[in-house]
DRENFIBA-91502 format. One record per residue (C-alpha): z negated, x negated, y. Coordinates in Angstrom, 1 decimal. Example, Ala and Ser with C-alpha at 12.3 -4.5 7.8 and 13.67 -1.06 7.14 Angstrom:
2
{dovo {-7.8, -12.3, -4.5}}
{dovo {-7.1, -13.7, -1.1}}
***
This chain:
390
{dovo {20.0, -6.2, 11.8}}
{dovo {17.6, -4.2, 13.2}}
{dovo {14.8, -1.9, 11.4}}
{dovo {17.1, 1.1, 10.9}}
{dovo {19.9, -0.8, 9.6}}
{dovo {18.1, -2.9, 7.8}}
{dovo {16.4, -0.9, 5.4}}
{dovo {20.2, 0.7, 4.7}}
{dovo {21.8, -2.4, 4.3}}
{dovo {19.8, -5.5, 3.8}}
{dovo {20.2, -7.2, 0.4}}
{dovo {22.0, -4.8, -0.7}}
{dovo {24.2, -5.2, -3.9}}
{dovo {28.0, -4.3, -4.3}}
{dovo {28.9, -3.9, -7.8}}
{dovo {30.9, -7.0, -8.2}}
{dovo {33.4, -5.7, -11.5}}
{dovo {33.7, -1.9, -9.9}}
{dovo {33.0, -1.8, -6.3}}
{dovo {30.3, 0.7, -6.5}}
{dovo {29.0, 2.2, -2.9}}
{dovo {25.8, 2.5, -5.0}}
{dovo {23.9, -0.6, -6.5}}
{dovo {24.3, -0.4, -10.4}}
{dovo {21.5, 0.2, -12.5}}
{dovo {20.9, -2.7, -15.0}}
{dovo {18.7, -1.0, -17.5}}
{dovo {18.3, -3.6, -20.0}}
{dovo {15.7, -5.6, -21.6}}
{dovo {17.5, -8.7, -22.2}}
{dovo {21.0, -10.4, -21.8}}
{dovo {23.2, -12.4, -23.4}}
{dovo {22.8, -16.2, -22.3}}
{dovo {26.1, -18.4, -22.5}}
{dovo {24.5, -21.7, -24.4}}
{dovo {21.6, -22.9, -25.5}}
{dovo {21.3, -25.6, -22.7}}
{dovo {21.4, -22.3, -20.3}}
{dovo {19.1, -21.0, -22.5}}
{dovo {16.6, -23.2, -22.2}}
{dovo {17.4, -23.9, -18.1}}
{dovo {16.6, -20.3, -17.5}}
{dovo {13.5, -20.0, -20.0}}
{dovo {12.2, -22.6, -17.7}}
{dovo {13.6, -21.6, -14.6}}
{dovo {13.1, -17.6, -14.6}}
{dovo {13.7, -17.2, -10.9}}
{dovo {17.2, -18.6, -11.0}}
{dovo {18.9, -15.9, -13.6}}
{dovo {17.8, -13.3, -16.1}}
{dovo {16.8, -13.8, -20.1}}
{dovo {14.5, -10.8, -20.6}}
{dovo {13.3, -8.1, -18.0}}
{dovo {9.7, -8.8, -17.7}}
{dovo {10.6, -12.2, -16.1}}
{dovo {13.4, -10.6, -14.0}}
{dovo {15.9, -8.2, -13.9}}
{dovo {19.1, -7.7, -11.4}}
{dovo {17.6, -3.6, -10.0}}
{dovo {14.4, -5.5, -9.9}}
{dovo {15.0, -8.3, -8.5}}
{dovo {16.9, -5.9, -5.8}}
{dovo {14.0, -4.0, -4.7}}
{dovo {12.1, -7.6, -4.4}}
{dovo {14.5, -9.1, -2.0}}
{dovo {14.8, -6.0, 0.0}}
{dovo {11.3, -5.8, 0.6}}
{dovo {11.1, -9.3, 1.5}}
{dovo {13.5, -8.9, 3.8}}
{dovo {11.9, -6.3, 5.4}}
{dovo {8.3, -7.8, 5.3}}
{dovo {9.9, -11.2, 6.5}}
{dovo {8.7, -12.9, 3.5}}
{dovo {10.4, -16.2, 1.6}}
{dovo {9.9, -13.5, -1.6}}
{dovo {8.7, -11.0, -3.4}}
{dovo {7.5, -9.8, -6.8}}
{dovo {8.2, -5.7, -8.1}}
{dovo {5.1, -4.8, -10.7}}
{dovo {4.5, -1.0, -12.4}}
{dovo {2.3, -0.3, -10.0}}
{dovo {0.5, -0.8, -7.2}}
{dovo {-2.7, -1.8, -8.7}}
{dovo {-0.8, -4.4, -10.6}}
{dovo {0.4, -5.9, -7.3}}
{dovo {-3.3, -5.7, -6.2}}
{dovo {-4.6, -7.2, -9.1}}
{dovo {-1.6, -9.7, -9.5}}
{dovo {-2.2, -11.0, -6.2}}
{dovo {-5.6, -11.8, -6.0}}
{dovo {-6.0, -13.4, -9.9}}
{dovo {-3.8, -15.5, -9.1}}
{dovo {-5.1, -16.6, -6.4}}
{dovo {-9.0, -16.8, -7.6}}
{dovo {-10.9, -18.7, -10.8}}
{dovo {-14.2, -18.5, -12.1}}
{dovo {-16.9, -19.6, -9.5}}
{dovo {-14.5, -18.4, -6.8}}
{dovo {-15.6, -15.8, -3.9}}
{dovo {-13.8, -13.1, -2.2}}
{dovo {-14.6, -11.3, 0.9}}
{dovo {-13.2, -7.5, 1.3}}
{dovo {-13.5, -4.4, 3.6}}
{dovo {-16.0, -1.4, 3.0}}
{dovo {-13.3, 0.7, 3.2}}
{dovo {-10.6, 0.4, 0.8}}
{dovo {-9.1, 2.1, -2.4}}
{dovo {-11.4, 3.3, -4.8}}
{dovo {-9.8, 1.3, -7.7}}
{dovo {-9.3, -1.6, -6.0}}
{dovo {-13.3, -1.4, -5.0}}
{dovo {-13.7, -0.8, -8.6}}
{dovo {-11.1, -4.0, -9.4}}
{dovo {-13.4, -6.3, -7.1}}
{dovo {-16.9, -4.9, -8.4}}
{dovo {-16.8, -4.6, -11.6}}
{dovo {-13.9, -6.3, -12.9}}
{dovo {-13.4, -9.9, -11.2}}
{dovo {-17.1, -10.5, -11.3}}
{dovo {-16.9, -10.4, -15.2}}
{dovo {-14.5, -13.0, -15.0}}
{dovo {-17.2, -14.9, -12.7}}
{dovo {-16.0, -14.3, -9.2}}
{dovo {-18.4, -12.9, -6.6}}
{dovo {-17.9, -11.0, -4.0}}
{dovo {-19.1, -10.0, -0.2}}
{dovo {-18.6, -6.3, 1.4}}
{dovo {-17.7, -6.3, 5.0}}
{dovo {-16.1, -3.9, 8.0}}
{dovo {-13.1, -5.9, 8.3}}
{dovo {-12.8, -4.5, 11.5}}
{dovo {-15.6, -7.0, 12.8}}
{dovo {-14.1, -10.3, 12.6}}
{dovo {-17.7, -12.2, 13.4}}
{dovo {-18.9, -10.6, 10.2}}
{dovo {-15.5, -11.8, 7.9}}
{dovo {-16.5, -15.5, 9.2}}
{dovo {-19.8, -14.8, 8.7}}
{dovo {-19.0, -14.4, 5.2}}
{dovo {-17.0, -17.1, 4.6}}
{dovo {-18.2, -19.5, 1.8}}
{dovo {-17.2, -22.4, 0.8}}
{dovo {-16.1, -20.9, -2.4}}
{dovo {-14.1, -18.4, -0.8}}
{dovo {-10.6, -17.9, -1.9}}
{dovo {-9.4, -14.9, -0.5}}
{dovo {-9.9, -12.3, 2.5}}
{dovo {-8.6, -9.3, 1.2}}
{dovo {-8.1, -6.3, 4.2}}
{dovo {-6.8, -2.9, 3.8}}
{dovo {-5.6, -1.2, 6.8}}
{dovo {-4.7, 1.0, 8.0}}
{dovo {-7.8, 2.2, 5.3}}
{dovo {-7.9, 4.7, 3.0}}
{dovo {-9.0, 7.1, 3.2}}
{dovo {-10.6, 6.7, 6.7}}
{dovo {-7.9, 4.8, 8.6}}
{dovo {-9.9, 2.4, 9.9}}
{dovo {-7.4, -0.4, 11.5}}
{dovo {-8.4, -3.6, 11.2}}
{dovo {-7.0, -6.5, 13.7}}
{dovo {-4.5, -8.9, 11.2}}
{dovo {-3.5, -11.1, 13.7}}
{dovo {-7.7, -12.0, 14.6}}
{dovo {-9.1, -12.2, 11.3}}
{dovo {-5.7, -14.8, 10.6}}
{dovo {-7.4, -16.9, 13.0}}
{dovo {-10.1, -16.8, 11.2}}
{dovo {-9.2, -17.5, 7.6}}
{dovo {-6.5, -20.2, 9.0}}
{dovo {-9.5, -22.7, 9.8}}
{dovo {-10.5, -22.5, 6.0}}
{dovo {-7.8, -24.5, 4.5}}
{dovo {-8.2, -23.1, 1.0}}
{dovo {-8.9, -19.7, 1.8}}
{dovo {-5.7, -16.8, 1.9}}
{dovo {-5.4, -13.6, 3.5}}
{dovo {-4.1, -10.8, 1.5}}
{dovo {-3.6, -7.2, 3.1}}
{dovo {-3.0, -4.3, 1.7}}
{dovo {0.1, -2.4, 4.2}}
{dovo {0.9, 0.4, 1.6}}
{dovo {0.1, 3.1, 4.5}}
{dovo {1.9, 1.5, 7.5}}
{dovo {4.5, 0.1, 4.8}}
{dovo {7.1, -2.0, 6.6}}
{dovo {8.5, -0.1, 9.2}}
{dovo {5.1, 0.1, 11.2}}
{dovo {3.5, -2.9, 10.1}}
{dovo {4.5, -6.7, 9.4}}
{dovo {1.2, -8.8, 8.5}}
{dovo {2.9, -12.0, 7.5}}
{dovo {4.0, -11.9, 11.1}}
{dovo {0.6, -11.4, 12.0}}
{dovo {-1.1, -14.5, 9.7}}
{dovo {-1.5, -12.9, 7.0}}
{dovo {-0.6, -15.1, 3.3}}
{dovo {0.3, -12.5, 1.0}}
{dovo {1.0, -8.7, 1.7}}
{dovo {1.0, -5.8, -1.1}}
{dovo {2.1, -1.9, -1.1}}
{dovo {2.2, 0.6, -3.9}}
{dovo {5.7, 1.5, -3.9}}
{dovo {4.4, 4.7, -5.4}}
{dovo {4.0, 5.9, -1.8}}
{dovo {6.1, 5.3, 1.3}}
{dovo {8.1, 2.8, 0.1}}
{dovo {9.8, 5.3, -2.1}}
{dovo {9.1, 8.1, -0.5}}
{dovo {9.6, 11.3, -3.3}}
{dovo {6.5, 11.5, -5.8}}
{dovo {9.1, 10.3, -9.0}}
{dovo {7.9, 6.8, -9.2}}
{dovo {4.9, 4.5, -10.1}}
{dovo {5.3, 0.7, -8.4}}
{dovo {3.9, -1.9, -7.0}}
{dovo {5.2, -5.0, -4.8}}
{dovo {4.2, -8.6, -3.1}}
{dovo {5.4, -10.1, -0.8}}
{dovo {4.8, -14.0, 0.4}}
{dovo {5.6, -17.6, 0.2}}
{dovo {8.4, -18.5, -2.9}}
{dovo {5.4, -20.7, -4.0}}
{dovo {2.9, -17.8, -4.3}}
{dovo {5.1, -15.5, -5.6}}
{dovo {6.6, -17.5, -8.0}}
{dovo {2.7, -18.6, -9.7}}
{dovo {2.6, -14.3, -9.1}}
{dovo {5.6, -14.2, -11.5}}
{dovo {4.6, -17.3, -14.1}}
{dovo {2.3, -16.8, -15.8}}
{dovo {0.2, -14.2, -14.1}}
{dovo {2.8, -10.9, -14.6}}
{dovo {4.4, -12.6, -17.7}}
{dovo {1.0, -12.4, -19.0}}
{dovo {-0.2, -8.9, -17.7}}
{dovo {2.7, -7.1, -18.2}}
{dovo {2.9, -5.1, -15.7}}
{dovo {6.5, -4.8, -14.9}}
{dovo {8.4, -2.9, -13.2}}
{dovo {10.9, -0.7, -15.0}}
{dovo {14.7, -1.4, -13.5}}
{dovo {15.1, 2.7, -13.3}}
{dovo {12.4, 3.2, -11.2}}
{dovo {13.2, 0.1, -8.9}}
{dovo {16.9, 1.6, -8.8}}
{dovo {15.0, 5.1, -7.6}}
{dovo {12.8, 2.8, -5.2}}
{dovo {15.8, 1.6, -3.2}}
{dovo {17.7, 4.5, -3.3}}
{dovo {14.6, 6.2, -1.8}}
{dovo {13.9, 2.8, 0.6}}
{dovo {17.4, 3.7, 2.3}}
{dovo {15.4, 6.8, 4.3}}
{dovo {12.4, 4.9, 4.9}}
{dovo {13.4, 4.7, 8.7}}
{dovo {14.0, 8.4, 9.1}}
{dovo {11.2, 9.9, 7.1}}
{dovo {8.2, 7.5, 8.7}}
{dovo {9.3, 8.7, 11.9}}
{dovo {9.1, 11.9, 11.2}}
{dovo {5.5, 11.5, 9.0}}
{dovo {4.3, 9.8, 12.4}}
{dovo {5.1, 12.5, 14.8}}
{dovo {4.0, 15.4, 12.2}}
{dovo {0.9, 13.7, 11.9}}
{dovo {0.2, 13.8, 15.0}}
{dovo {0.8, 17.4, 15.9}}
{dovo {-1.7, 17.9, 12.8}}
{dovo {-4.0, 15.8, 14.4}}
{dovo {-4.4, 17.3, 17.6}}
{dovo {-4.4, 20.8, 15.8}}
{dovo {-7.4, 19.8, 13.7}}
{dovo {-9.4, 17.6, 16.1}}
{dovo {-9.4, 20.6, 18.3}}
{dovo {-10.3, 23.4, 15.3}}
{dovo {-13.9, 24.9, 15.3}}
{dovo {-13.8, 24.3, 11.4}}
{dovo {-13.8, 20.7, 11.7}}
{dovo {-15.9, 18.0, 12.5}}
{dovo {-14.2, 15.3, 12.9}}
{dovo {-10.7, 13.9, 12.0}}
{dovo {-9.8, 10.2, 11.4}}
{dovo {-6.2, 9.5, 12.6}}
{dovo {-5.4, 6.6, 14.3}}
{dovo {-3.1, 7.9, 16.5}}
{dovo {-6.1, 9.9, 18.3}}
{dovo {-7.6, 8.4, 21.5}}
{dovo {-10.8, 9.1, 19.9}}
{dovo {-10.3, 7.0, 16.7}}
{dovo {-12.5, 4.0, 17.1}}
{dovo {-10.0, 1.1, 16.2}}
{dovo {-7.0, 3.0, 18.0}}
{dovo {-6.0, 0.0, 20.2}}
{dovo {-5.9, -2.2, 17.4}}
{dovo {-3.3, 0.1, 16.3}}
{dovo {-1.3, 0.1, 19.0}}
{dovo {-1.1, -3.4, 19.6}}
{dovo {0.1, -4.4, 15.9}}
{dovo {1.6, -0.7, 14.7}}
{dovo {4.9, 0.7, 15.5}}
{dovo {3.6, 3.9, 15.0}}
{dovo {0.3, 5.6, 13.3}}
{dovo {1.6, 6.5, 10.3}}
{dovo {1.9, 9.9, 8.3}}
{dovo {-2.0, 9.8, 7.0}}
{dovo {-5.1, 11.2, 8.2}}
{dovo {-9.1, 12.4, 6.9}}
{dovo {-10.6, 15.1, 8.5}}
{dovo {-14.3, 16.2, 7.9}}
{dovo {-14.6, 20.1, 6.8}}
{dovo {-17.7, 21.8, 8.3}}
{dovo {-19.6, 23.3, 5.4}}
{dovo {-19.2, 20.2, 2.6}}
{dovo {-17.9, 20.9, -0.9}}
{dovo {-17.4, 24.3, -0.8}}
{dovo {-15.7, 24.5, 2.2}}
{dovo {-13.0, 22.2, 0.9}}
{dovo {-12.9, 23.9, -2.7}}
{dovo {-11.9, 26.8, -0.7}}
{dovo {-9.1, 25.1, 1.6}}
{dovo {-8.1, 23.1, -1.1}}
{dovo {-7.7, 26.1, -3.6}}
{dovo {-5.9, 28.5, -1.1}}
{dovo {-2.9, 26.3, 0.8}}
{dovo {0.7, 27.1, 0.0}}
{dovo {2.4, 24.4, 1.7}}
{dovo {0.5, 21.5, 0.8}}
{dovo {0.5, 20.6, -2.6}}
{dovo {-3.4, 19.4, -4.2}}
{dovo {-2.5, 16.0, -5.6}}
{dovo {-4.0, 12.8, -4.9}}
{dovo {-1.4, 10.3, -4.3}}
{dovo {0.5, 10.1, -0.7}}
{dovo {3.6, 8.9, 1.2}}
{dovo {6.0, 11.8, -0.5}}
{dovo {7.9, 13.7, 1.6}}
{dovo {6.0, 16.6, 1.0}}
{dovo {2.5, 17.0, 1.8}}
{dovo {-0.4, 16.4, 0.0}}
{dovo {-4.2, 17.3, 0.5}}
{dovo {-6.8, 15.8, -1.5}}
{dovo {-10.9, 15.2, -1.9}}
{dovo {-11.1, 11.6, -1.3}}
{dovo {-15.1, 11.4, -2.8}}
{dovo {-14.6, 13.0, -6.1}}
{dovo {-10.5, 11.7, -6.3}}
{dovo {-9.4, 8.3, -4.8}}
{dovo {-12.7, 7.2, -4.3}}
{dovo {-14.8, 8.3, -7.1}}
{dovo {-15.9, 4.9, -8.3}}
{dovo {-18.1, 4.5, -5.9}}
{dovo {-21.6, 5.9, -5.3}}
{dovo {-22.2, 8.6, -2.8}}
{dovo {-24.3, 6.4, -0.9}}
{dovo {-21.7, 3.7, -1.2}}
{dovo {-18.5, 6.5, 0.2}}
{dovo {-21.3, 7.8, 3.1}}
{dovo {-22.2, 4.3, 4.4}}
{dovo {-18.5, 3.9, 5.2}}
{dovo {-18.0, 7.7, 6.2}}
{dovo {-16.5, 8.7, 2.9}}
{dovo {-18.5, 12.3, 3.0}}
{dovo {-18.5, 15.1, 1.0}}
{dovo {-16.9, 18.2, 3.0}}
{dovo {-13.8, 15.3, 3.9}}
{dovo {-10.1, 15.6, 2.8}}
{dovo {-7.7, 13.6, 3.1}}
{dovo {-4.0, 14.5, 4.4}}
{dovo {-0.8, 13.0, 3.4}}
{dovo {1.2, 14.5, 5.9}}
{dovo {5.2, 15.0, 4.7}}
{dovo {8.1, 16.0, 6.8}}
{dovo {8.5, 19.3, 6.6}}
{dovo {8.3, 21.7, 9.9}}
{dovo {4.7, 20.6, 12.0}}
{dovo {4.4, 24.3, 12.7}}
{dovo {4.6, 25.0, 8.8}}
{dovo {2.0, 22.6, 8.2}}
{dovo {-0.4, 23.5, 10.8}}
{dovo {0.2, 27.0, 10.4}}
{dovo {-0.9, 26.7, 6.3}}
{dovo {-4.1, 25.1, 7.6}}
{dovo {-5.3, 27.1, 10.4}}
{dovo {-4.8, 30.3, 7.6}}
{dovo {-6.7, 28.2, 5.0}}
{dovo {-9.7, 27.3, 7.4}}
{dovo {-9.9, 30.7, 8.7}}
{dovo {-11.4, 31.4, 4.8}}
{dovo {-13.9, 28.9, 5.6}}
***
């Protein structure tokens, strides 16, 4: 099938006793096993049935093999959120005396998760622009475990090359490459394809698509996935509730529609705001201008529905903006299909330092845009009335 169909139809479920058009929502905890040989097959074999729903469950295990469809993956593991898939992923990939290499530009928490946290647990770390593959080999060690990329990166969109840093990592036998795709998700982006080993998205964004649902996902070999599953989630606990994966695939179904339509709104925005007096400079991939736009075109299908622009006159000329539009909504997570506008420094990036966010171009007077589908003239109209305050 191709990308259209496919995110309509693959994997999906027929109700086998009713016939349902819609996949039935199996909100239960645990389920009746026949025997206790079964019993004890299935407690030891938690990826071939269902005993209790933080080892699996039927809406779960939906959303999983949809999404590894659509990645192209041998499987894939739904978690609460997609912080848990980030912090699934890498654990159980690294130990104690272990080192990871990861961009200058990623998520605040997951900056936070690979600063603060994982060296606790004695595993050290190097910062590097991804988008330099000299520097990722560079910092290769021979304790390194894991290459972890964002891109595109949030909140700057810097794109870095998959495909050329897989190169890389594949002639260090121990190391793997995990990427973070939530803001391509998979309808502009496949990194397995490209090399990479593992991929993760929070569902919370594209994926689903409406703002009503917190989720996280992997994708990757059966092998990693399943030492994902057992024991790492089993012992974390952060599972994914079947309600919201039900809500995730209903929402999946438009994926196809509403990333076209968040790529060629964003791009009207863009060339609104990279031409407005108001603004210094926008970060948007799809923008001639935009430092790693080749790399984009060669391994995107499209640029995607986010963007950071730069506000002249700092803090209080984004209070102002921020405090005056109609249309977007102030909120600081992304992919809905409305639109969202939020201060990356002192929102999705406040665990850093300020010298840390300006070394990576993370300033003060910069928002960032989650751009829905609503009406482009709508949407550029609300911000041309809002920067006219400035």
């Amino acid at each position: 099938m191709k990308l259209n169909t496919a995110v309509i139809h693959a994997e999906q479920v027929v109700d086998p006793i009713h016939g349902c058009h819609v996949s039935p929502l199996y909100q239960s905890s645990t389920f009746i096993l026949p025997n206790f040989d079964e019993a004890v097959r299935l407690n030891q074999n938690v990826d071939q049935g269902f005993v209790y729903s933080r080892f699996g469950n039927p809406s779960v295990n939906e959303f999983e093999r949809k999404v590894a469809s659509l990645e192209h993956a041998e499987s894939a593991l739904g978690l609460a959120s997609g912080l848990g898939a980030i912090t699934v992923a890498t654990m159980s990939l690294l130990k104690s005396g272990d080192h990871i290499v990861f961009g200058d530009v990623i998520y605040g928490c997951s900056f936070a998760l690979f600063t603060k946290i994982l060296p606790s647990f004695g595993v050290e770390y190097s910062i590097v622009d991804t988008t330099d593959v000299a520097a990722i080999e560079r910092a290769i060690k021979p304790n390194t475990k894991v290459v972890y990329v964002e891109t595109p990166a949030n909140p700057t969109l810097k794109i870095t090359d998959i495909r050329a840093v897989a190169d890389v990592v594949k002639q260090h036998k121990d190391v793997k490459l995990v990427v973070d795709s939530t803001f391509a998700s998979p309808y502009l982006q496949n990194p397995l394809d490209l090399g990479a080993d593992v991929v993760v998205h929070s569902a919370t964004k594209f994926l689903n698509g409406h703002g009503n649902v917190t989720a996280g996902v992997i994708a990757s070999s059966k092998e990693i996935i399943d030492r994902c599953r057992m024991p790492f989630l089993q012992c974390f606990g952060a599972v994914l509730d079947p309600f919201a994966a039900w809500q995730i695939v209903q929402g999946m179904k438009t994926l196809a529609v509403r990333m076209e339509r968040h790529c060629e709104n964003a791009m009207k925005v863009a060339e609104f705001l990279d031409k407005h007096p108001k603004i210094e400079r926008v970060y948007y991939p799809g923008l001639a201008t935009h430092p790693t736009h080749e790399i984009a075109k060669k391994q995107m299908r499209g640029f995607g529905g986010m963007m950071s622009a730069d506000i002249k006159g700092g803090v209080d000329a984004v209070r102002t903006v921020m405090n005056n539009v109609k249309v977007f909504s102030l909120a600081t997570s992304l992919g809905n299909v409305d639109s969202l506008i939020q201060h990356s420094p002192s929102m999705s990036h406040f665990d850093m330092t300020e010298e840390e966010r300006n070394a990576v171009s993370i300033f003060a007077g910069q928002v960032r845009l989650s751009i829905g589908i609503e009406d482009a003239e709508d949407l550029i109209a609300d911000l041309d009335r809002v920067l006219a305050m400035v």
